[in-house]
Residue frames as a rotation matrix with the C-alpha (Angstrom) as fourth column:
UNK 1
-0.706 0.471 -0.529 49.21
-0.552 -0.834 -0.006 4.72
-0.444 0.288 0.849 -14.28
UNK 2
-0.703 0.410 -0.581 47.62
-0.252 0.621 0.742 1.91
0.665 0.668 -0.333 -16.19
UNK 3
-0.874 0.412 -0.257 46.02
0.286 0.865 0.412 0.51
0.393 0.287 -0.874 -13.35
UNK 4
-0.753 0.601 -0.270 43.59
-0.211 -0.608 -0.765 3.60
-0.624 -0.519 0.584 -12.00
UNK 5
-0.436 0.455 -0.776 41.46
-0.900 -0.203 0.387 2.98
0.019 0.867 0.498 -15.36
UNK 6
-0.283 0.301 -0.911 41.11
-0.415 0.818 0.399 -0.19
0.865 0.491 -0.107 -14.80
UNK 7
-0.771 0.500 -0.395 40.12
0.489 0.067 -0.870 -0.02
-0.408 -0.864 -0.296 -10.87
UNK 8
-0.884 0.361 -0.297 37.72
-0.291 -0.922 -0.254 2.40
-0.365 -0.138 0.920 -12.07
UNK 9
-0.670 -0.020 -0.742 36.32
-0.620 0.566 0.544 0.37
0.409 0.824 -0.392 -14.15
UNK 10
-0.782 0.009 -0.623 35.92
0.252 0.919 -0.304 -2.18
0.570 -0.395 -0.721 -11.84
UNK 11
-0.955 0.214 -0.206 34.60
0.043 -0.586 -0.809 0.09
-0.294 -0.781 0.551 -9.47
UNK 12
-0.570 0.689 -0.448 31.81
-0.797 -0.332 0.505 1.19
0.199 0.645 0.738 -12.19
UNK 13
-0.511 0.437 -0.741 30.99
-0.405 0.638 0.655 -2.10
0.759 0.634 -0.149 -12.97
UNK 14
-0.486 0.500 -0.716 30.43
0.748 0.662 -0.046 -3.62
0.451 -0.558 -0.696 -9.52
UNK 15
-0.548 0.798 -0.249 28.37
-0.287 -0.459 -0.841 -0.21
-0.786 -0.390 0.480 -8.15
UNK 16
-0.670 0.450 -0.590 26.31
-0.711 -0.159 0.685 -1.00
0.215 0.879 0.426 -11.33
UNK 17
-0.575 0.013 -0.818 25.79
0.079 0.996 -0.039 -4.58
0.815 -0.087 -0.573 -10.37
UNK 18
-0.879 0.226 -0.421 24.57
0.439 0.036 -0.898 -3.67
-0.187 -0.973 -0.131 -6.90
UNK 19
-0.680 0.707 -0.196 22.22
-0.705 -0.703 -0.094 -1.46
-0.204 0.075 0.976 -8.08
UNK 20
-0.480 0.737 -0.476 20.75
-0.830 -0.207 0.518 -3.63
0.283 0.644 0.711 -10.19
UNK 21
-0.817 0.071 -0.573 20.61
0.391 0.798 -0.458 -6.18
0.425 -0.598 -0.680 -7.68
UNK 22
-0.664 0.587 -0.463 19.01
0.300 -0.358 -0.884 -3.89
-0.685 -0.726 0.062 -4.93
UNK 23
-0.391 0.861 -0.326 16.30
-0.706 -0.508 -0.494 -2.61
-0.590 0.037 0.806 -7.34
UNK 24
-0.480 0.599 -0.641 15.13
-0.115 0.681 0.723 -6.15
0.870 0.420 -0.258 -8.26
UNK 25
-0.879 0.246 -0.409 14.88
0.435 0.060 -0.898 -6.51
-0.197 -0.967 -0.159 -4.42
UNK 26
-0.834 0.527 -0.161 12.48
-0.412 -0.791 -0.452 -3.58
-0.366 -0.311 0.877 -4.75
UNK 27
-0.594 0.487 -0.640 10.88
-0.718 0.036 0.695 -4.23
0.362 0.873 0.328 -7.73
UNK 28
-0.329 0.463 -0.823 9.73
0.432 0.849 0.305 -8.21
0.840 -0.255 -0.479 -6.01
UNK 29
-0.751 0.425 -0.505 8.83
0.441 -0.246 -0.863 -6.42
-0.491 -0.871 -0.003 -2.66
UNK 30
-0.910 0.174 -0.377 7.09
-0.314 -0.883 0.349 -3.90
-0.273 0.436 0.858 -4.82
UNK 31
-0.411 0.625 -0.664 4.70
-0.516 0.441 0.734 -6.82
0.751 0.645 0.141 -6.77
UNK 32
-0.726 -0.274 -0.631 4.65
0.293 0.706 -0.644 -8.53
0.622 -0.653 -0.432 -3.55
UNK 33
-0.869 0.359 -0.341 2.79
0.105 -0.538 -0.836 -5.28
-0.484 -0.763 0.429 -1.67
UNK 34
-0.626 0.616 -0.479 0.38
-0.757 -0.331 0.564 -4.73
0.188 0.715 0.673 -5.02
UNK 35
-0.618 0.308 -0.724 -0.94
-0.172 0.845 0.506 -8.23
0.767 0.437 -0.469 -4.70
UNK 36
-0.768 -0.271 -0.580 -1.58
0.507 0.295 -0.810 -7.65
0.390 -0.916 -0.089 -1.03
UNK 37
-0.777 0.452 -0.439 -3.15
-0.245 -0.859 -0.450 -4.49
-0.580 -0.242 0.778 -1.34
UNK 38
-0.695 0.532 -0.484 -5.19
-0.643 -0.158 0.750 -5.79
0.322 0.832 0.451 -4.15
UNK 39
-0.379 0.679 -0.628 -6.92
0.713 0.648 0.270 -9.09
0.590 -0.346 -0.730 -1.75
UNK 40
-0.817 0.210 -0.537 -6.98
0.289 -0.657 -0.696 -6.19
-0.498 -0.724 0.476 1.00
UNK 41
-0.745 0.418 -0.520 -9.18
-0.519 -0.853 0.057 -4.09
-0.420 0.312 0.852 -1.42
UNK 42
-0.417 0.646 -0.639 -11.30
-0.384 0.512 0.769 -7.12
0.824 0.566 0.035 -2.97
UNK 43
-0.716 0.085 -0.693 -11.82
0.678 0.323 -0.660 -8.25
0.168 -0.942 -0.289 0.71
UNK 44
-0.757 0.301 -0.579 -13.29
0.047 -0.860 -0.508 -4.74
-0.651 -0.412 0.637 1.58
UNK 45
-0.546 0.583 -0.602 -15.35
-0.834 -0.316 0.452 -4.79
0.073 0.749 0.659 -1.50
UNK 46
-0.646 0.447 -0.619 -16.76
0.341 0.894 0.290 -8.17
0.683 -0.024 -0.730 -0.64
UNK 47
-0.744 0.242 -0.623 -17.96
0.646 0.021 -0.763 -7.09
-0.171 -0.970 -0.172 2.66
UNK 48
-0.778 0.452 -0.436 -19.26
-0.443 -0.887 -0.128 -3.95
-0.445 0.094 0.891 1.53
UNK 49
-0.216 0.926 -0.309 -22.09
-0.611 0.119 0.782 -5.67
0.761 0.358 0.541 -0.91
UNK 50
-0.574 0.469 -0.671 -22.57
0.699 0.708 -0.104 -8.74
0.427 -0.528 -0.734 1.59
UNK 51
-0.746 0.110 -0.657 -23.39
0.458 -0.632 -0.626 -5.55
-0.483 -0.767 0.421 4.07
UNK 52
-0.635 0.640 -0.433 -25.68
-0.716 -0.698 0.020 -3.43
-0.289 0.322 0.901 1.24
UNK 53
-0.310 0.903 -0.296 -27.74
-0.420 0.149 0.895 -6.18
0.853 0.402 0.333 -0.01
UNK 54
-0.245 0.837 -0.489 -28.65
0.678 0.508 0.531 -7.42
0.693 -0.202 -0.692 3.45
UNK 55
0.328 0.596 0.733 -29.51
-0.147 -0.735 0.662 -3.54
0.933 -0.325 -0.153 4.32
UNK 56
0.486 -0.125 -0.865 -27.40
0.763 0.543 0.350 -3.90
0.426 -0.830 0.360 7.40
UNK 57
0.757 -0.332 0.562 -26.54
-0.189 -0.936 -0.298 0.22
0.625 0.120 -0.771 8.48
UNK 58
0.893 -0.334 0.301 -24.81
-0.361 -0.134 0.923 -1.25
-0.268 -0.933 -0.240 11.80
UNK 59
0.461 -0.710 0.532 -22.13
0.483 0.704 0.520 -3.34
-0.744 0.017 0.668 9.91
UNK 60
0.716 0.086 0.692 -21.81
0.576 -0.633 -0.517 -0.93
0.394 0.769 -0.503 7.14
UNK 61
0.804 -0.402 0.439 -20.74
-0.535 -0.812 0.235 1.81
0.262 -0.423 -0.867 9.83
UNK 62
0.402 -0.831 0.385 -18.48
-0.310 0.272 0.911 -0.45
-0.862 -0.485 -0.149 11.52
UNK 63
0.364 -0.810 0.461 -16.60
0.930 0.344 -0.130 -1.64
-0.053 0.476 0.878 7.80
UNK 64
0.439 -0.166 0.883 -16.46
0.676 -0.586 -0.446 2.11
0.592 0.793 -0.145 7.21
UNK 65
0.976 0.199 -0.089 -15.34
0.148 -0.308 0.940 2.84
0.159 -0.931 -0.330 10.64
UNK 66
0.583 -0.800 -0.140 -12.06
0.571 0.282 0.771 1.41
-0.578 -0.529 0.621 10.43
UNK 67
-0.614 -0.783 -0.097 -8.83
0.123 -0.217 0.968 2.10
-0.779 0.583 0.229 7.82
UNK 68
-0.373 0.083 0.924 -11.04
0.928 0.018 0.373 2.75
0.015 0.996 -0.084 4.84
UNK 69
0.801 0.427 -0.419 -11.79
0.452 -0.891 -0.046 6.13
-0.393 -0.153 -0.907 6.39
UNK 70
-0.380 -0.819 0.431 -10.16
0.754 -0.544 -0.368 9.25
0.536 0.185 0.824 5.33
UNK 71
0.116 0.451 -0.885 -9.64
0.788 -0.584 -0.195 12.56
-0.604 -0.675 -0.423 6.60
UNK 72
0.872 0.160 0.463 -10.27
0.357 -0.854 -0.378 16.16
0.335 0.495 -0.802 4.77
UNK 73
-0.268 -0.949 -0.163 -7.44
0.663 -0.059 -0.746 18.32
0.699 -0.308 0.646 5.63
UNK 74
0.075 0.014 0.997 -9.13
-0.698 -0.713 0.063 20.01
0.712 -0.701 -0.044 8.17
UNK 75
-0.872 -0.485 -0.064 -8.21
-0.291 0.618 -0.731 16.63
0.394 -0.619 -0.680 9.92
UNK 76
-0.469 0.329 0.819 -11.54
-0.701 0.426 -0.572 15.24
-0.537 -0.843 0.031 10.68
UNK 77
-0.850 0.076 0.521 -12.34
0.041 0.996 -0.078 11.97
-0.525 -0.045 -0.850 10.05
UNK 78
-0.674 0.420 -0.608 -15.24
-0.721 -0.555 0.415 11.81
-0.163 0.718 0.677 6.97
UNK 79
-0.032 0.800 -0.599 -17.05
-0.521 0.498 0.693 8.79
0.853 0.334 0.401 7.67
UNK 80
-0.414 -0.857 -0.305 -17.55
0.058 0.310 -0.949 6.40
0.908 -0.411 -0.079 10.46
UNK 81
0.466 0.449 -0.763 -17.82
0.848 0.020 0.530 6.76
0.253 -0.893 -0.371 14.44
UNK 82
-0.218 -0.832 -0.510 -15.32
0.881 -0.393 0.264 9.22
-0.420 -0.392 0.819 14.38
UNK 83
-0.890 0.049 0.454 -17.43
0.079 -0.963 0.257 11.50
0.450 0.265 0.853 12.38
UNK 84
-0.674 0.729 0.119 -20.24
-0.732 -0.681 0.029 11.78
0.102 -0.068 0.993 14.28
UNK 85
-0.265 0.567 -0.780 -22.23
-0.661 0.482 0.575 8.90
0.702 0.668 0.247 13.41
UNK 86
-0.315 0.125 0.941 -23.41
-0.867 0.365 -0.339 6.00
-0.386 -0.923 -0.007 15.94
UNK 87
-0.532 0.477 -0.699 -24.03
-0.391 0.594 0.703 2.87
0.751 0.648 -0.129 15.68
């Protein structure tokens, strides 16, 4: 009888342990993707002035062409070649 309490225990202690293993994991992937997303997003913002101050509409369309588009939820595309536009 003595030793169910004290598996349990055990038990507790080492699902605890995992956990807090697997959500440091996260936590470093986590800081890992922020930093990424953050050159991604200073990248894009470079381009974008290089593009407005030298008044360039054709390079403009094509940064806003790609992944920095969204869509509305009627599901069409709000900026771009895909909405219409041409370069």
């Amino acid at each position: 009888m003595a030793r169910t309490p004290v598996f349990v225990t055990i038990a507790f202690l080492a699902g605890l342990a995992l956990g807090l293993v697997a959500r440091g994991a996260a936590g470093t992937l986590q800081r890992r993707t922020h930093a990424t997303d953050l050159a991604a997003i200073e990248k894009a913002h470079q381009e974008d002035i290089e593009a407005t101050l030298t008044q360039d509409p054709k390079k403009l369309i094509d940064l806003w062409a790609g992944g920095g588009c969204g869509e509305l939820q009627s599901g069409k595309p709000t900026c771009g070649r895909q909405a219409g536009h041409s370069g």
